[in-house]
C-alpha positions in Angstrom: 0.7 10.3 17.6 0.6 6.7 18.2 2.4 5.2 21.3 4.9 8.1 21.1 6.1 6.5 18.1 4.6 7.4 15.3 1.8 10.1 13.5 -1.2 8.3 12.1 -3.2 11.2 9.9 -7.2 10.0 10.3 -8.5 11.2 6.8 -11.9 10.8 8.7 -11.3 14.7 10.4 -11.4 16.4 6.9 -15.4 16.1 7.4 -15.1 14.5 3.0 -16.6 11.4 1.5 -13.3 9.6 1.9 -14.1 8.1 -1.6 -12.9 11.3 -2.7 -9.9 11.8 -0.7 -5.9 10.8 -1.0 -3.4 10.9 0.5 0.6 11.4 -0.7 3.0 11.0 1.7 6.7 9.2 1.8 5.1 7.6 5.5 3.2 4.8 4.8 1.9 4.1 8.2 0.4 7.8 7.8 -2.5 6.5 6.6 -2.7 3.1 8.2 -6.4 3.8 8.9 -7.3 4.7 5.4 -4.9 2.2 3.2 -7.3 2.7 0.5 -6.9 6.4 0.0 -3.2 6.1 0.7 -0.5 6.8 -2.1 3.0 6.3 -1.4 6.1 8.6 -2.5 9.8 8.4 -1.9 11.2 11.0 0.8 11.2 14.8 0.0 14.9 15.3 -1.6 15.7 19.1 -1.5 16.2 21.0 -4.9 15.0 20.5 -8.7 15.7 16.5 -8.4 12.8 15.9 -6.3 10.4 15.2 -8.7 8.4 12.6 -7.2 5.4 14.4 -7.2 5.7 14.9 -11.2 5.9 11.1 -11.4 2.7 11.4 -9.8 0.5 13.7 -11.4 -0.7 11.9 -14.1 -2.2 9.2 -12.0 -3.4 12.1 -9.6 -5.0 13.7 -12.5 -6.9 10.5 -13.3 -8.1 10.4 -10.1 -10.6 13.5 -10.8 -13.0 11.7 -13.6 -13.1 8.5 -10.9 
């Protein structure tokens, strides 16, 4: 947590190249220290309408021949 405020995620502690490392999340301060590896989605809407990370996984599967 940053000054009580906010929670930073430091992809660093996963012990990974970060070159092979991403990040999803609807927060983008989240991964303030790792912009690079950052990918931003819309807020978690309960039920079969969330399909944000479907949107995604496309680009996500890319990622793996990178």
């Amino acid at each position: 947590m940053v000054n009580n405020q906010m929670f930073v995620k430091d992809l660093r502690l996963l012990g990974r190249k970060l070159e092979n490392v991403v990040l999803v999340d609807n927060a983008p301060h989240s991964y303030i220290l790792q912009l690079a590896n950052g990918i931003p989605i819309l807020n978690y809407m309960r039920g079969k309408e969330d399909d944000q990370l479907v949107k995604v996984e496309s680009y996500l599967m890319s990622l793996l021949t990178v």
